[in-house]
One Martini backbone bead per residue (centre of mass of N, CA, C, O) as a GRO file, in nm:
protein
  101
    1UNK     BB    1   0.095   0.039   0.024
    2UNK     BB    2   0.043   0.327  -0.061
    3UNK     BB    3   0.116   0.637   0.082
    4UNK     BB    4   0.103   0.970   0.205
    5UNK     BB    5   0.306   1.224   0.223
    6UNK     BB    6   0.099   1.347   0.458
    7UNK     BB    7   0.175   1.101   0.649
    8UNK     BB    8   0.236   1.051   0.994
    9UNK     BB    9   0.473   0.964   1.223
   10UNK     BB   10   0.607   0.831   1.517
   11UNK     BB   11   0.878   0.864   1.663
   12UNK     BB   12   1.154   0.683   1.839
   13UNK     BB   13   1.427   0.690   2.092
   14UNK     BB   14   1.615   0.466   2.236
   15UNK     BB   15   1.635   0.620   2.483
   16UNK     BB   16   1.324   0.654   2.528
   17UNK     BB   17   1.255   0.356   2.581
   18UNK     BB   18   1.475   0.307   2.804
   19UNK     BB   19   1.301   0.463   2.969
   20UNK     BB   20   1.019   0.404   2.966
   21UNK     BB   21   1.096   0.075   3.069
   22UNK     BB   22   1.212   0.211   3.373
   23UNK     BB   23   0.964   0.336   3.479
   24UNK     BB   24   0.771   0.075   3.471
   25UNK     BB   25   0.950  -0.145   3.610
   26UNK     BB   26   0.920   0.131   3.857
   27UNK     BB   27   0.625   0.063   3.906
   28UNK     BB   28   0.327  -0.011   4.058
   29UNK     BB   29   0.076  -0.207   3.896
   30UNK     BB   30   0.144  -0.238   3.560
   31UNK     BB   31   0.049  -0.506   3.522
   32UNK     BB   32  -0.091  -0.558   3.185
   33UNK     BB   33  -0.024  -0.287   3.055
   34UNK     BB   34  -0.065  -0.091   2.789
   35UNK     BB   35   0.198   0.123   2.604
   36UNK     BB   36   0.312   0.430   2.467
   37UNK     BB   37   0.567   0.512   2.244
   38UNK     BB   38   0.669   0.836   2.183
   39UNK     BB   39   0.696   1.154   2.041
   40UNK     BB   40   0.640   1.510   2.022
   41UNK     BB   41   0.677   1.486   1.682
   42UNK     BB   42   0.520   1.452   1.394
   43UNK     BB   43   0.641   1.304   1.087
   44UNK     BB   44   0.642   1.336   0.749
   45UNK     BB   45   0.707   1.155   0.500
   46UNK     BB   46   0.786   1.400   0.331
   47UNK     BB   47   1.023   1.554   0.523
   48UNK     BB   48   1.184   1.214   0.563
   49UNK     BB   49   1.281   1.254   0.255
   50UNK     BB   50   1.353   1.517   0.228
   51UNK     BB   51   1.616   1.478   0.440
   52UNK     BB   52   1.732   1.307   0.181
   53UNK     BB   53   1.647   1.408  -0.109
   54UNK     BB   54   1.349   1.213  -0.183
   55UNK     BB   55   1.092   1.315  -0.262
   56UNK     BB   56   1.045   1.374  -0.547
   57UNK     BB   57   1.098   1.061  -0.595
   58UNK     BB   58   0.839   0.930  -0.440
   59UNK     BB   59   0.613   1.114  -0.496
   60UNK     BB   60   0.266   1.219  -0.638
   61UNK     BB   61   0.162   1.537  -0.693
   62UNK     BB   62  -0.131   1.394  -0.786
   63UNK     BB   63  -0.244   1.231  -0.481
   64UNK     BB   64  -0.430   1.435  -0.318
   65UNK     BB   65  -0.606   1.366  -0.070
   66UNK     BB   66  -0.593   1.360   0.263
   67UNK     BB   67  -0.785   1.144   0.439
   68UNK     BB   68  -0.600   1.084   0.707
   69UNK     BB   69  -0.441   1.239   0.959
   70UNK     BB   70  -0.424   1.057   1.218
   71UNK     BB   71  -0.299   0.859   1.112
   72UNK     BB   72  -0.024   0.736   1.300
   73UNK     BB   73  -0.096   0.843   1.614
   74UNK     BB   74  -0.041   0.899   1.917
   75UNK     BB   75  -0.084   0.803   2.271
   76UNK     BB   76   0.084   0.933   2.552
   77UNK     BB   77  -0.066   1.001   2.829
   78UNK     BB   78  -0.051   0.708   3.013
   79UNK     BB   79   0.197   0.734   3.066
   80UNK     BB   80   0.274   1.021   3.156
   81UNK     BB   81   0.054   1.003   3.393
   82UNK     BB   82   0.191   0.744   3.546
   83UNK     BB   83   0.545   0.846   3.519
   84UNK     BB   84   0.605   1.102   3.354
   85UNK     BB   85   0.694   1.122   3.083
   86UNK     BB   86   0.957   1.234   2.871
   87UNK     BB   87   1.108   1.310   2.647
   88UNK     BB   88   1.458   1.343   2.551
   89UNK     BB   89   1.344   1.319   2.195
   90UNK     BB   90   1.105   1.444   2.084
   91UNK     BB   91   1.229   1.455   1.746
   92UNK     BB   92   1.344   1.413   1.490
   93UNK     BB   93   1.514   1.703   1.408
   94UNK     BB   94   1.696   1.663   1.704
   95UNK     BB   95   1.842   1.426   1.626
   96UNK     BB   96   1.951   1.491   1.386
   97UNK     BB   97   2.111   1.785   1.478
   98UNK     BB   98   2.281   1.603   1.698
   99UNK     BB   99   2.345   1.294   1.575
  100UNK     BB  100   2.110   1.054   1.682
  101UNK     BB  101   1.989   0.832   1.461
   0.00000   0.00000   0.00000
C-alpha cells in the first residue's frame, strides 16, 4: 500500500525507550497494562525523505487530498500520566540535528 506524503508517523528514539521500560519497571502495579511509547511530534513521510533529498523521487505530486490525517498519531498520556514520562529527544528533527539517529 502506497503512504500519502502527508501521512505522519510518530518516531521514538533509543534513549526514550530505555527510559520509558525504566519507568514501567519501577512503577508498581502496571502488571499486564500496555502503553505507547512515542515522541512529541510526528513527521510527515514528506518532511521524513525531504530530509535525505528523496520527496520528489518518492512522492506522485498529483496524489490528491490525505484522506485521514490521524492514522499513524499516538497517545501516549496513559504512559505520561502514569509514569511522568517527557521525552528526551521529542521529535526526528532534535534528533538529526544532534546526530543521534
Amino acid at each position: 500500500m502506497k503512504r500519502h506524503s502527508g501521512s505522519r508517523m510518530h518516531m521514538v528514539h533509543h534513549l526514550d525507550v530505555a527510559r520509558a521500560l525504566t519507568l514501567l519497571l519501577h512503577n508498581n502495579g502496571l502488571n499486564g497494562e500496555i502503553f505507547n511509547v512515542a515522541d512529541d511530534s510526528p513527521v510527515s513521510l514528506y518532511e521524513l525523505a525531504d530530509s535525505f533529498g528523496l520527496a520528489a523521487d518518492t512522492f506522485d505530486p498529483a496524489e490528491g487530498a490525505l484522506t485521514n490525517p490521524f492514522e499513524g498519531i499516538m497517545d501516549i498520556s496513559k504512559l505520561r500520566n502514569k509514569t511522568g514520562f517527557r521525552p528526551l529527544v521529542p521529535s526526528y528533527y532534535l534528533a538529526r540535528d544532534l546526530d543521534i539517529l
